[in-house]
C-alpha positions as CSV (number, residue, x, y, z in Angstrom):
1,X,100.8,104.2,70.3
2,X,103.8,102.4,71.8
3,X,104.8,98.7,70.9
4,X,103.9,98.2,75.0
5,X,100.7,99.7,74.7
6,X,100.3,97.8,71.3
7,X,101.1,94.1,72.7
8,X,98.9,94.7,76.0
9,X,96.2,95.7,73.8
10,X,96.8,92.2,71.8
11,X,96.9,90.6,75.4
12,X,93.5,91.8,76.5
13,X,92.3,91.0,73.4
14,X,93.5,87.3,73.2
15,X,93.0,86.4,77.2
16,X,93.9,83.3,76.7
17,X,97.1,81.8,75.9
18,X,97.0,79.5,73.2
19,X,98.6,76.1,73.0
20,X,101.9,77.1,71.4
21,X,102.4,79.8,73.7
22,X,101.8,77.6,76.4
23,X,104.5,75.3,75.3
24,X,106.8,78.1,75.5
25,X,105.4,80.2,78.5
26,X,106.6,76.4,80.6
27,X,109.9,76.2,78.8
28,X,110.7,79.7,79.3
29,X,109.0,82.3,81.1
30,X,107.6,80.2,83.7
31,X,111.1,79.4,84.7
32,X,112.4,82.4,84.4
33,X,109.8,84.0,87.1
34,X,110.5,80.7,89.7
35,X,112.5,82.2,92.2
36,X,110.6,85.5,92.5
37,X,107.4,83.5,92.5
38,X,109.2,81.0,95.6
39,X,109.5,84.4,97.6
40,X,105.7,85.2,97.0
41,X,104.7,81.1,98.5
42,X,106.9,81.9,101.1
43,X,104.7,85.3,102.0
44,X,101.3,83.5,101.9
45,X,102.6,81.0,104.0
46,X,103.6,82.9,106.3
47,X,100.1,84.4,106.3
48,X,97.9,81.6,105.8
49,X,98.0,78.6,108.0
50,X,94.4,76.9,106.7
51,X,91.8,78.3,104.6
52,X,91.2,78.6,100.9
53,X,93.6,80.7,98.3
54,X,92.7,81.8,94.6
55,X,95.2,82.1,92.0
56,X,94.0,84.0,88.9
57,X,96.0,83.2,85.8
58,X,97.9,80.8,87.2
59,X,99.5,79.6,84.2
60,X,101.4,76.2,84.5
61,X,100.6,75.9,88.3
62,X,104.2,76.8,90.1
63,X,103.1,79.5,92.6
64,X,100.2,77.5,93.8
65,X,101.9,74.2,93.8
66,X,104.8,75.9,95.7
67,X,102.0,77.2,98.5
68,X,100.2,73.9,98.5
69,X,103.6,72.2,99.6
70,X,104.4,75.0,102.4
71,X,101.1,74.6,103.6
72,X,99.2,71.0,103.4
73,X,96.1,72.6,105.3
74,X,95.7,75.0,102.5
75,X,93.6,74.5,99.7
76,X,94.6,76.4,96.3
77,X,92.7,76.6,93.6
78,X,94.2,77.9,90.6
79,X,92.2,78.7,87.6
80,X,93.1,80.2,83.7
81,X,91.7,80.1,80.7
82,X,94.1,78.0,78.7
83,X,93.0,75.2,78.6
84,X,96.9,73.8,78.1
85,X,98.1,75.8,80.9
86,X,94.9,74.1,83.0
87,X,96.9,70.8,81.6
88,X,100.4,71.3,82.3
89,X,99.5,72.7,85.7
90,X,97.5,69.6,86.5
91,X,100.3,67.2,85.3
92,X,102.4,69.4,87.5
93,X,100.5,68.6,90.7
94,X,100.0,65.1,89.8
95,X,99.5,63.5,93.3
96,X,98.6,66.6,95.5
97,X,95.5,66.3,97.0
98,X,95.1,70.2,97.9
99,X,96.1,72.0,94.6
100,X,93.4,72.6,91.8
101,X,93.1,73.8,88.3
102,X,90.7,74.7,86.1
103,X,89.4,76.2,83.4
104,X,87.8,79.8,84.1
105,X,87.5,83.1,83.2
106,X,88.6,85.8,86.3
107,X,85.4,87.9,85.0
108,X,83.1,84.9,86.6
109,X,84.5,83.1,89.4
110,X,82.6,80.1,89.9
111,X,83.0,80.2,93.5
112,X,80.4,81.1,96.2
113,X,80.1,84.7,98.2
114,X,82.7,85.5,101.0
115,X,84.1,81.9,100.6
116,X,88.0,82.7,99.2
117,X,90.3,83.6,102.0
118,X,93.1,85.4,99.9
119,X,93.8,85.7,96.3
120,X,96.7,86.1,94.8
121,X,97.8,86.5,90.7
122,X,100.7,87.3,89.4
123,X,102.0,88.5,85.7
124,X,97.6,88.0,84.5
125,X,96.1,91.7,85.0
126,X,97.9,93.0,81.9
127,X,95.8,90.4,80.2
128,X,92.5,91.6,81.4
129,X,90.0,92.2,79.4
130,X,87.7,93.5,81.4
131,X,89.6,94.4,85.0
132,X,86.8,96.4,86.8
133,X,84.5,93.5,86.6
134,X,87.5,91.0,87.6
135,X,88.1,93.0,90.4
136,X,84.4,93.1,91.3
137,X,84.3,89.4,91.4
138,X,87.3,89.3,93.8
139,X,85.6,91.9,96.1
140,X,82.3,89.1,96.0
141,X,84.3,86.0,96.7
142,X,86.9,87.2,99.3
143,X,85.8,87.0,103.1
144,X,85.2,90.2,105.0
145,X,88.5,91.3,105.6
146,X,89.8,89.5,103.6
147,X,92.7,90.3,101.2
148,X,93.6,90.0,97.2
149,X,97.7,90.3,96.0
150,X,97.7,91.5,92.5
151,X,101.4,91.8,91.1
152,X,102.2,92.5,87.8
153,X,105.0,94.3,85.7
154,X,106.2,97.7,86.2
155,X,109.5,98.3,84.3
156,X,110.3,101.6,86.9
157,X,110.2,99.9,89.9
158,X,112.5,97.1,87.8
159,X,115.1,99.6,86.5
160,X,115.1,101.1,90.6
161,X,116.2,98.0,92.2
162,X,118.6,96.4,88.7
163,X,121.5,95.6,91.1
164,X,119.3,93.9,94.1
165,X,117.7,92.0,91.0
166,X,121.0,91.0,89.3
167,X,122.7,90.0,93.1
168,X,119.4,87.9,94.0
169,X,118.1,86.4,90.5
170,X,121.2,86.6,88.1
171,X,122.4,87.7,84.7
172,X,119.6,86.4,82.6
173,X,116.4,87.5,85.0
174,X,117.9,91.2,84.9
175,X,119.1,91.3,81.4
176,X,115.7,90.6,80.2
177,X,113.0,91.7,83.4
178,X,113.0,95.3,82.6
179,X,111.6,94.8,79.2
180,X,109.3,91.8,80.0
181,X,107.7,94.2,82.4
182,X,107.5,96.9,80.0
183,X,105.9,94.6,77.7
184,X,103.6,92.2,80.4
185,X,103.1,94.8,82.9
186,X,102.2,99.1,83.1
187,X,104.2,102.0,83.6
188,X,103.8,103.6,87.1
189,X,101.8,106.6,85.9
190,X,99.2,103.8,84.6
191,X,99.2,102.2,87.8
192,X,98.6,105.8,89.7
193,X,95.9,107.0,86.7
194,X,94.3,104.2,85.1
195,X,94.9,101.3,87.1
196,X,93.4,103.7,90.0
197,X,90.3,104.8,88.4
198,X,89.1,101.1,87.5
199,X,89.7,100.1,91.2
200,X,87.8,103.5,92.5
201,X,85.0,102.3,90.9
202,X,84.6,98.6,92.1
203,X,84.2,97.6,95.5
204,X,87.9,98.1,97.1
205,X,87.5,101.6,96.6
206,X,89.3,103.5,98.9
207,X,90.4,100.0,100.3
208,X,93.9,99.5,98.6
209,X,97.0,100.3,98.0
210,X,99.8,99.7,95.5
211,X,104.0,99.8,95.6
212,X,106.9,98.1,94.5
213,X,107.7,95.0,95.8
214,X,110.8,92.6,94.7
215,X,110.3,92.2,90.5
216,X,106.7,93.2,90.7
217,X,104.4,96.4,91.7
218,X,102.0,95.0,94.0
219,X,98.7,95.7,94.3
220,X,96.9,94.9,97.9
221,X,93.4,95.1,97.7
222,X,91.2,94.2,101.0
223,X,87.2,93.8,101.3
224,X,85.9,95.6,103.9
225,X,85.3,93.9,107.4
């Protein structure tokens, strides 16, 4: 076993981030992953006007702050299971009246059938413990035709695109991105085999589609009309 395989096996055995690491995720990481998460708020806006947006693992609340400013007729409801991310996010939106966090696990969305009209998640399915069932729960909440963004790492698709990466983000996000996605992320031939069999069994099946986009692969999964 790889030390990749090895600390994504810790990761989906430890879903949640504990306090200390959420200290450091905001002081470092989050910050780190601001721009290329500013690109991602700018997408949904683009494609959402009104309605209701998900964010699974949404950590210390930037990307659905940032879409909750674009979009004032949105309403974004992020939701993680730290408890201190939950925190920091919320101090974060301090005054917004249409961004919400909570505490809750992506296995049991506590939100009703065909109510969510996208969701979006970024840098969490490498933490799941239990990914066909999460994806199962997004095929329940989303509306019919209805779509979910799933990006996580992928260092391949990292390494392809270095000099866009170091032009666009800088020294420090490209010194360090290729092994922060080998280490919080999948190879690509885990995204085409394993990742692929977990979603061929849920209900997206033959209803997605994945490829490299910006620091990410990107997973677009859409609920049948």
């Amino acid at each position: 076993m790889s030390l990749a395989e090895f600390i994504r096996n810790v990761q989906k055995r430890h879903e949640a981030i504990p306090t200390p690491g959420a200290i450091l995720y905001n002081a470092t990481v989050a910050r780190v992953l601001r721009k290329p998460e500013t690109k991602i708020a700018d997408d949904v806006a683009e494609k959402m006007g009104s309605g209701t947006i998900l964010d699974l693992g949404s950590g210390t609340g930037y990307l659905s702050i940032e879409i909750a400013k674009r979009r004032p007729n949105l309403q974004v409801y992020g939701i993680d299971l730290s408890r201190q991310m939950v925190r920091i996010a919320r101090r974060h939106a301090r005054g917004m009246g249409n961004a919400h966090f909570e505490f809750g696990n992506a296995a049991e969305l506590p939100f009703e059938d065909d109510s969510i009209d996208l969701i979006i998640s970024t840098g969490s399915l490498h933490h799941w413990r239990t990914p066909a069932r999460v994806f199962d729960e997004c095929y329940r909440v989303l509306k019919a035709g209805a779509e979910a963004w799933i990006y996580d790492g992928c260092p391949e698709a990292f390494k392809e695109q270095s000099d866009k990466i170091r032009k666009e983000y800088g020294f420090w996000v490209s010194r360090i991105g290729a092994k922060v996605a080998e280490l919080h992320g999948f190879p690509r031939k885990e995204y085409r085999g394993q990742i692929t069999d977990i979603l061929d069994r849920t209900g997206f099946k033959g209803g997605y589609h994945m490829e490299p986009s910006d620091v990410w692969m990107k997973l677009t999964l859409k609920k049948r009309g």
